[in-house]
Structure formats: structure tokens, C-alpha cells
PAMI-205041 format. One record per residue (C-alpha): residue number from 1; x, y, z. Coordinates in steps of 0.25 Angstrom, whole numbers, padded with zeros to 4 digits. Example, Ala and Ser with C-alpha at 12.3 -4.5 7.8 and 13.67 -1.06 7.14 Angstrom:
% residues 2
k,east,north,up
1,0049,-0018,0031
2,0055,-0004,0029
This chain:
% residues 446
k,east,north,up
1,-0058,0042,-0093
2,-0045,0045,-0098
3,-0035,0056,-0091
4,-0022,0061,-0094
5,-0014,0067,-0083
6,-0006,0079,-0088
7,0007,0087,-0080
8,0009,0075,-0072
9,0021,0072,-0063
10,0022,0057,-0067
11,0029,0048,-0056
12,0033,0038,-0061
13,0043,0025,-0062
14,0054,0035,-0056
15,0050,0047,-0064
16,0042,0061,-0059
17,0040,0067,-0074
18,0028,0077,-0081
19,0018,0071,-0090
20,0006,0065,-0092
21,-0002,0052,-0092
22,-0015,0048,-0101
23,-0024,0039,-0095
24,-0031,0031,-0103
25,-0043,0018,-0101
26,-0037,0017,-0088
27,-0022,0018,-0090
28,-0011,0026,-0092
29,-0012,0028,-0109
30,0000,0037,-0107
31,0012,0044,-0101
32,0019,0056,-0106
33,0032,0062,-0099
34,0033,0077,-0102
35,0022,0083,-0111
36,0009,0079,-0108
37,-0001,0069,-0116
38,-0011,0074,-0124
39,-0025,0067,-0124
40,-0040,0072,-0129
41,-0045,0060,-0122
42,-0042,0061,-0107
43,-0048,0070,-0095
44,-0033,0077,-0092
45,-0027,0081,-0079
46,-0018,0089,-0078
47,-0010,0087,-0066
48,0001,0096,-0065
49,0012,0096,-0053
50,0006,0083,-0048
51,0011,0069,-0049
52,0005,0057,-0055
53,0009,0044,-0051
54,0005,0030,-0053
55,-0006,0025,-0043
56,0000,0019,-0030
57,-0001,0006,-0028
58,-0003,0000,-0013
59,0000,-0014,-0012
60,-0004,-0015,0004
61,-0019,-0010,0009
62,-0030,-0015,0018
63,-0044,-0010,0013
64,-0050,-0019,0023
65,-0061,-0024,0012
66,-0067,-0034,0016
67,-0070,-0035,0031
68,-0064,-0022,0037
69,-0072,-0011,0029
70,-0076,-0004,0041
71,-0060,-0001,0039
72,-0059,0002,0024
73,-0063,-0005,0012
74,-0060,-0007,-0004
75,-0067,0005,-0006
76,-0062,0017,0003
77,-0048,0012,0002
78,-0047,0012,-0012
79,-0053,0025,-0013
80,-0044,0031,-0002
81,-0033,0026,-0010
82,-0035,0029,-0023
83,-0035,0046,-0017
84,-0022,0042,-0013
85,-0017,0039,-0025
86,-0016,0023,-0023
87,-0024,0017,-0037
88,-0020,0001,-0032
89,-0020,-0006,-0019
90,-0018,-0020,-0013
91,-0026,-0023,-0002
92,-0023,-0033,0010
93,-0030,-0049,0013
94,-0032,-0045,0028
95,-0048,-0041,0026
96,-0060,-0048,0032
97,-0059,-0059,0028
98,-0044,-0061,0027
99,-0040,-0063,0010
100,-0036,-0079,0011
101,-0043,-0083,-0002
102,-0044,-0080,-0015
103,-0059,-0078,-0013
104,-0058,-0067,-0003
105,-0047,-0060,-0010
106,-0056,-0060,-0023
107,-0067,-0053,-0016
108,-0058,-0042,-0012
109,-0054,-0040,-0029
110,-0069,-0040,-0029
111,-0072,-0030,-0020
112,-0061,-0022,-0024
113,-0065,-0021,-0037
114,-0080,-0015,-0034
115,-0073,-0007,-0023
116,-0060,-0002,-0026
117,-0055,0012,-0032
118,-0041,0007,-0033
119,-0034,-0005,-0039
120,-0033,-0017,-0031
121,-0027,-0029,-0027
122,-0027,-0041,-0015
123,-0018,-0048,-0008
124,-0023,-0062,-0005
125,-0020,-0064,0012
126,-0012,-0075,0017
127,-0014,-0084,0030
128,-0008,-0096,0036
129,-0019,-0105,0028
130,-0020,-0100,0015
131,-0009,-0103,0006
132,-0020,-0109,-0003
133,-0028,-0096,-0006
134,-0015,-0088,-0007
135,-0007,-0097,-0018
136,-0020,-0095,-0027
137,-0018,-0078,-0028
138,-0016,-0073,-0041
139,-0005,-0065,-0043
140,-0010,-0057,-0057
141,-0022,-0052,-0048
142,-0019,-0052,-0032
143,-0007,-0043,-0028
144,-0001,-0052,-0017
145,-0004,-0062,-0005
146,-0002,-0054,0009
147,0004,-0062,0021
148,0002,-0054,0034
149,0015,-0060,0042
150,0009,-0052,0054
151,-0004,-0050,0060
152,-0016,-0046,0051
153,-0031,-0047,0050
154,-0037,-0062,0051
155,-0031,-0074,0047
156,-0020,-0066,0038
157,-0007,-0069,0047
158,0002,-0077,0042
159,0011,-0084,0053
160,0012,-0099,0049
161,0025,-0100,0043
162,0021,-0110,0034
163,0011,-0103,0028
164,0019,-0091,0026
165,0030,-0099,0018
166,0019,-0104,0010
167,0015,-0091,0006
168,0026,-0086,0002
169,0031,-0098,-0005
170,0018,-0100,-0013
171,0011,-0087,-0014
172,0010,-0083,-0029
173,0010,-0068,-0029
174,0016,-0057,-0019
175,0017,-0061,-0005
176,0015,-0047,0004
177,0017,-0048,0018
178,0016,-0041,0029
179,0027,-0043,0040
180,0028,-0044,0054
181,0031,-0055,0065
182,0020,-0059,0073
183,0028,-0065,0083
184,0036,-0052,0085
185,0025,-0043,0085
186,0018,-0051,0095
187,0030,-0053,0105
188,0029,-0036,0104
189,0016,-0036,0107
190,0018,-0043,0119
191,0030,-0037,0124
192,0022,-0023,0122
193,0010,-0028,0129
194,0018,-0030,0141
195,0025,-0017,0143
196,0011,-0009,0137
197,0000,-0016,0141
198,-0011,-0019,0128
199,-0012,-0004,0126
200,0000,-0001,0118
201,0006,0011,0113
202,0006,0013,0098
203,0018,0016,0096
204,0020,0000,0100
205,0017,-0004,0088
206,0031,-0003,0079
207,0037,-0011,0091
208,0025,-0021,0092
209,0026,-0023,0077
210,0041,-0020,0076
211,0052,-0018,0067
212,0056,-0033,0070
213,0043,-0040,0067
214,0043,-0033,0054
215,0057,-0035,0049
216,0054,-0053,0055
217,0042,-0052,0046
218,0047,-0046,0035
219,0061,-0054,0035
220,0052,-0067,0035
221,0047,-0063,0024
222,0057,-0060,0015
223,0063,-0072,0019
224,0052,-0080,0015
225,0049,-0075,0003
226,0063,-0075,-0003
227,0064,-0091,0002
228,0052,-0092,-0006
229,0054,-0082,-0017
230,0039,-0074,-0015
231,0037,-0062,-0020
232,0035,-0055,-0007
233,0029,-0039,-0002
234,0033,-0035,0010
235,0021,-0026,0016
236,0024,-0012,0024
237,0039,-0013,0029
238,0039,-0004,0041
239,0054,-0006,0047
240,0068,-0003,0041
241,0073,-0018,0045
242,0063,-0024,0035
243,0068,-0014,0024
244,0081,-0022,0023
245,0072,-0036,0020
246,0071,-0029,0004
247,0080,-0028,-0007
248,0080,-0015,-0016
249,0093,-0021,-0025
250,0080,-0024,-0036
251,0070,-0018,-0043
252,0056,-0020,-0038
253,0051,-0029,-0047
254,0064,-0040,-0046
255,0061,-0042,-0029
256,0055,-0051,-0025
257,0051,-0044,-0010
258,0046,-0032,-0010
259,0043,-0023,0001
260,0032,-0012,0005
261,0031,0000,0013
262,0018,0007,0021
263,0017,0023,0021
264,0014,0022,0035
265,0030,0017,0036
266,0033,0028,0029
267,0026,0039,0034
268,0025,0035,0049
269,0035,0031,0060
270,0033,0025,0074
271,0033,0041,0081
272,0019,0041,0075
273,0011,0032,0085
274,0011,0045,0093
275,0002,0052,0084
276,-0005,0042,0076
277,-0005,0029,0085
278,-0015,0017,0079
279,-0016,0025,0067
280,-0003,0021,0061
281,-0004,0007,0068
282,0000,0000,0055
283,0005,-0014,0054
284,0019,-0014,0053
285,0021,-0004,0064
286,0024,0011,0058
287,0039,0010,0064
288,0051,0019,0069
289,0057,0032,0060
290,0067,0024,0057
291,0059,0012,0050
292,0052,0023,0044
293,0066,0030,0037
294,0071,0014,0032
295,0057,0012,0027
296,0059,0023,0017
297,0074,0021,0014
298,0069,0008,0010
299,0059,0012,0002
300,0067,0022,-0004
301,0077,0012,-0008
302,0068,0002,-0014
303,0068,-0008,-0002
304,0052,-0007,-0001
305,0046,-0007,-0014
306,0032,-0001,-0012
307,0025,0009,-0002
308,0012,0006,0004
309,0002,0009,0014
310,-0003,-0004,0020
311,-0019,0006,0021
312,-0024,-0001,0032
313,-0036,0007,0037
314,-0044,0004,0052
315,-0056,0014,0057
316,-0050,0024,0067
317,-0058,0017,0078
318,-0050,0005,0076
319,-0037,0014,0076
320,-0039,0019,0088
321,-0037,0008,0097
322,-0028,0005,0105
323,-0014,-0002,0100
324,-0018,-0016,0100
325,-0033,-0012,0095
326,-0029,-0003,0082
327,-0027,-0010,0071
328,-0015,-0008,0063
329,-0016,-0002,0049
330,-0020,0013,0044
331,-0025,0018,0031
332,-0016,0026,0020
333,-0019,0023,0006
334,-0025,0036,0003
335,-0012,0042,0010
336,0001,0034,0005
337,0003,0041,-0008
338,0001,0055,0000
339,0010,0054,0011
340,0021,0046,0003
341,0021,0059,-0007
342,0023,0067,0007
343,0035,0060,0007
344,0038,0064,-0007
345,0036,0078,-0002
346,0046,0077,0007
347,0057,0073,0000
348,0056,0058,0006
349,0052,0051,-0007
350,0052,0054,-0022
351,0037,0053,-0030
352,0045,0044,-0039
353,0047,0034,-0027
354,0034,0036,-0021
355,0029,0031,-0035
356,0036,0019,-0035
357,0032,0015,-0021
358,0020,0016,-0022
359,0016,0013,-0037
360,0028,0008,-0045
361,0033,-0003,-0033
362,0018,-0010,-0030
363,0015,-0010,-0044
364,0030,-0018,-0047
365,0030,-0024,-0034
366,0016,-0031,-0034
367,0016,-0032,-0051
368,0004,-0023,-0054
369,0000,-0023,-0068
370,0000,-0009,-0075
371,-0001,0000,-0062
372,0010,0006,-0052
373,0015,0015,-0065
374,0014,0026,-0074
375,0015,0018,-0088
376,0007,0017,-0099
377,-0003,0005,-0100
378,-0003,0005,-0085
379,-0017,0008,-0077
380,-0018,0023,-0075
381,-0019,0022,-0058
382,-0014,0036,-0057
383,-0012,0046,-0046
384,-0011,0061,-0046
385,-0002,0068,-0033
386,-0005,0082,-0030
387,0011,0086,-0023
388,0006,0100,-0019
389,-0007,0096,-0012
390,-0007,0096,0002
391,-0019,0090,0010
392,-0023,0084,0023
393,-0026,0071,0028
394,-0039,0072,0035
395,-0050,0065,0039
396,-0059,0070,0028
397,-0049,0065,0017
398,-0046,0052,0022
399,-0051,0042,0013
400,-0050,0028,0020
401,-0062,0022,0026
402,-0058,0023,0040
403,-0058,0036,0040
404,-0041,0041,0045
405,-0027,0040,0041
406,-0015,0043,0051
407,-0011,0051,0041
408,-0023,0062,0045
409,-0017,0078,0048
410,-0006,0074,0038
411,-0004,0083,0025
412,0001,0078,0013
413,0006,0086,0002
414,0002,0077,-0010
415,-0011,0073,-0014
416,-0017,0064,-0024
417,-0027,0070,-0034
418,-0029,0060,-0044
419,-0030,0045,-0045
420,-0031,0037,-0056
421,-0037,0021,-0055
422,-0036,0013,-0068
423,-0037,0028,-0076
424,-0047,0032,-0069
425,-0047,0044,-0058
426,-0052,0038,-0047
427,-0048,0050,-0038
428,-0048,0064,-0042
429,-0044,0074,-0031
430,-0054,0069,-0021
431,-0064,0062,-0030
432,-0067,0046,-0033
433,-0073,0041,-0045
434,-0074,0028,-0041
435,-0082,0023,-0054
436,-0069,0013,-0057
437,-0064,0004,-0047
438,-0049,0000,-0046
439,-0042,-0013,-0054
440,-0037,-0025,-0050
441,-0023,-0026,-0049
442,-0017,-0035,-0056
443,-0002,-0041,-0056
444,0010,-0045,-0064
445,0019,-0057,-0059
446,0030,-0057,-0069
């Protein structure tokens, strides 16, 4: 079908203005700025006091598809994403099996496309072993190749130095990587074993997974991609030392490293184990207040280019281990969009900001073709936000397969009421049509 949104508070390239847009064939046929567009063609909405807002773009979530669907899967995730107003993601390697050919990561664009409400893309995983598979990745069609320089699933850490200068030397799209030192985190460890005995205290884990094994990892990093000249994406930032790793003297599109930060490093700080323990056990440990403020100045400042959410659901059983048994990682994409417009509400963050976070900066930073804007001839992935609708966070309403969210009991202010896939609505205050599956992304290297 066609639509045309009418009385629409546009955000858009660093603008908030009134008008209207005319979907049409799948994309955006029109814009206007001031009076509305007049069509006999188009179902209308008239969405008056509410914002519209290119889709969000989510360059870091696990789905756990294949081998961890007890988890989450392709399906539920991408559901519980597009009601939170994210229209494209791109999932992580670190399933069951571990993404190390071409073969397995084609069977995962496969299984998206029969499964997936949202657009997608994969990151083909890297190993010690596997330079061979990794240098064949096609960068018009795969969004990067993800290095885990700290533990991860399988086979999936990278620690032979070798190895990691060979990917980053050869690799020919976008290097993501997530950073901490092993060595660091394991001498921690140890250290807290000793005073705690194994059952460890959760609030343990920021100085387990510290400041310093972050920033070691990170540094290492950028050092090796500016000796080789890689195009490299630093994942989930969490203290302020590593903010100072990132220029913001040029426009997104010139830098060659790019960094990322998670909600959860916005929203939460260390005080919060008290109340939410294992659930907001993430990997990179959820640090002081402190880190929490710098994360946001440098967000603020252009230093990180993109918000995130690193959605990493496990089953509440799993959760509620104790420290060394619950896994690390929690679920959010249904909630970033939200609790980032809290901050909005708060005077913390302009919507014009928010957009180019989490739209405008993954679209530019990962090259997506036609999305991450409000422009004519783009695809019409396109999200209406109520400002003035509180709701709950409950049980009842929480999308994801496994059932929770920390951020249960919390109410936010906004709420997304429409979302649009390709031009078509795929969520509508509550409701799916989930007739259309979502696109593949695809990529521009100039």
C-alpha cells in the first residue's frame, strides 16, 4: 500500500520541522516542509504532536540464530524490534556453529530472509585460523567482520597476534571489534578469587572486567588499524579513558575509526548491581557514574559516532546464577529507542541528536544504501513516536523471547506507535502484519 504521513514532526538531518511524507512502492516518493502533500492514492495518517523519524539502525545484536534458540531467534527479535522502532539490524558470528565460512554465514541471510520482520545484515566472525574465509567477504552485501579481542562463544577469540595483524591488514570491509584484555581480565579474576572465594559478588564484575582491560584493548586496536590503515568499529565503549582513543576534528564519513556506544552504558552505572545484579551483567562491565557522564560528553561531542544496544538475551534461569555461572549479555532492542527519548525528556539529549545516533551515524558509518534518512528515493523504513504516552515496562509487554528486560517497573514517556519496513507498516500500535519480511542491506564502499 501507499500512505502519506500528515502533521508530522520530521526529525531529520539536524532539523525538527512540520510536514508530511508520501510513501510510495516501498519508499519515500515525497517530502514536504510546512503544508501538507496532497494524494488520492495513499491510506493517510494524520499523526499530529508526534515525531517521525527515520528507522534506527542497530549495527551490534545477538539473535542467537542458529544454535541458541531456546534464547532468541531471527523471528522474536526482529519482531521485538521493529515495535521498538529499530527497521534494520546487524547480528553477531558467535551462534552455534561460530560464523567462520562463507557457507555458514550464507545460511544465516538465508534464514533471515524467511524469518526476519526487519532489515538485516551479518558480520562474518573471525578466529586465529581463518584469514582464508574472512578475505573472501563481500563488502557490497556483509556489513563487517567481527573480531572478539576478549572471551566469546567457541572458537571466536582472537589472541594470536599474528592472526590479528592479519586481519586487520587484509580484511576487505569494516573491522568491528570488541575489546578487552584477556590477560588483564584473568589476573582479576584471580586476584578476586582469592579474597572472595568463587561466589563472587556482582558488583565485582566492573573491576574483574575493568577500566584498564578495556582501554589495553581498545588502544591496541586503534594502534593496529592506523599502522595498517583498516577501516575499523570500535563496539560498546564503557570507560571515559577509552573516549580519548577517538578524533571528532572530522565529519563521520572522512574517519577512518569509528566508535559505538551501548544504552546500557548510558542508562545504567555500577550503583545498579545492588538492585539488578546478573541482569545487567553485560560484557563490557556497566562501570562507575563517572564513566557513565564521559560516555555521554563524548557522545555529545562527536567522539562516539553511533548508539547501540549490544541485545543479548539469555532465559531468566540462566540469569540467575551465580556470578561465574550467568552469562553476560541482556536484551534491549525493543527498549533503546524508548529509553533514549527519556533522556530527551529530560533535557539530556535533543531528538535531532538522538536521530543522528542512532539512524544518520550507522547508516554513514557502515555505508547503507538508501536508509538511515528521511530523503527522497530512500526506502521508507519509518517510525512514529508518541512523546506524550506514558506506559509500563511489564512482563506482559515484553517482546523478547526470553521473557524479561532489566528495565521492567520502568515507565517511559514515549512510545512507538508506528513502524514502517521497506513502506510497509509492519507494526501499528500493538499489531504485526508480518506478510513482508525485511531486505537485505546492502553497502556502499566509496
Amino acid at each position: 500500500m501507499n500512505y502519506l504521513i500528515k502533521n508530522a514532526n520530521i526529525v531529520n538531518e539536524g532539523r525538527v520541522f512540520s510536514g508530511s511524507v508520501l510513501i510510495k512502492d516501498g519508499l519515500i516518493e515525497n517530502i514536504s516542509e510546512g503544508e501538507n502533500l496532497l494524494t488520492n492514492d495513499a491510506e493517510v495518517f494524520d499523526i499530529k504532536g508526534k515525531f517521525l523519524i527515520p528507522g534506527v539502525i542497530d549495527d551490534q545484536v545477538h539473535f542467537r540464530d542458529p544454535g541458541l534458540t531456546h534464547k532468541a531467534d531471527i523471528y522474536t527479535e526482529s519482531k521485538a524490534a521493529v515495535a521498538g522502532g529499530v527497521t534494520s539490524f546487524m547480528e553477531m558470528p558467535n551462534t552455534i556453529p561460530n560464523v567462520l565460512t562463507q557457507e555458514l554465514l550464507e545460511e544465516k541471510y538465508k534464514m533471515a530472509a524467511e524469518k526476519s520482520l526487519a532489515n538485516y545484515s551479518f558480520y562474518m566472525g573471525a578466529s586465529n585460523d581463518n584469514l582464508d574465509e574472512i578475505v573472501k567477504t563481500n563488502p557490497r552485501n556483509v556489513c563487517g567482520v567481527k573480531v572478539f579481542m576478549g572471551a566469546s562463544t567457541g572458537n571466536m577469540l582472537v589472541d594470536d597476534p599474528l592472526a590479528l595483524e592479519g586481519i586487520f591488514k587484509h580484511a576487505p570491509c569494516l573491522v568491528a571489534v570488541h575489546c578487552e584484555d584477556e590477560a588483564t581480565i584473568r589476573e582479576n579474576t584471580a586476584q578476586a578469587i582469592e579474597k572472595y572465594g568463587e561466589d563472587l559478588p556482582v558488583h565485582m564484575h566492573p573491576t574483574i572486567r575493568s577500566a584498564e582491560a578495556c582501554y589495553k584493548s581498545s588502544a591496541l586496536a586503534v594502534a593496529m588499524a592506523e599502522k595498517f590503515g583498516t577501516r575499523l568499529h570500535v563496539l560498546h565503549i564503557s570507560t571515559e579513558a577509552e573516549t580519548y582513543l577517538f578524533r571528532n576534528d572530522l565529519p563521520l564519513k572522512e574517519k577512518k575509526i569509528t566508535a559505538e556506544v551501548c544504552v546500557h552504558h548510558l542508562y545504567f552505572s555500577a550503583e545498579d548491581y545492588a538492585k539488578k545484579g546478573t541482569f545487567i551483567k553485560w560484557n563490557p562491565a556497566i562501570k562507575t557514574i563517572g564513566d557513565k557522564k564521559a560516555l555521554f560528553r563524548a557522545m555529545g561531542d562527536d567522539r562516539l559516532d553511533v548508539i547501540a544496544t549490544d541485545h543479548a538475551p539469555h532465559t531468566i534461569t540462566e540469569k540467575l546464577n551465580t556470578y561465574f555461572q550467568a552469562p553476560s549479555g541482556g536484551p534491549k532492542v525493543q527498549h533503546s529507542l524508548v529509553a533514549m527519548m527519556e533522556f530527551y525528556q529530560r533535557g539530556k539529549i535533543t531528538m535531532e541528536r538522538i536521530v543522528d545516533k542512532m539512524c544518520h551515524a550507522p547508516a554513514d558509518c557502515f555505508g547503507v544504501e538508501k536508509r538511515g534518512y528521511i530523503r527522497k528515493g530512500y526506502h521508507a523504513d519509518l517510525v512514529v513516536v508518541d512523546p506524550k504516552k506514558p506506559w509500563k515496562v511489564l512482563k506482559s509487554n515484553v517482546l523478547y523471547k526470553c521473557g524479561w528486560s532489566p528495565l521492567e517497573g520502568v515507565t517511559f514517556n514515549s512510545q512507538v506507535i508506528k513502524t514502517f519496513v521497506n513502506g510497509n507498516l509492519v507494526y501499528n500500535r500493538g499489531k504485526f502484519v508480518e506478510s513482508q519480511k525485511g531486505m537485505r542491506l546492502l553497502f556502499k564502499n566509496d
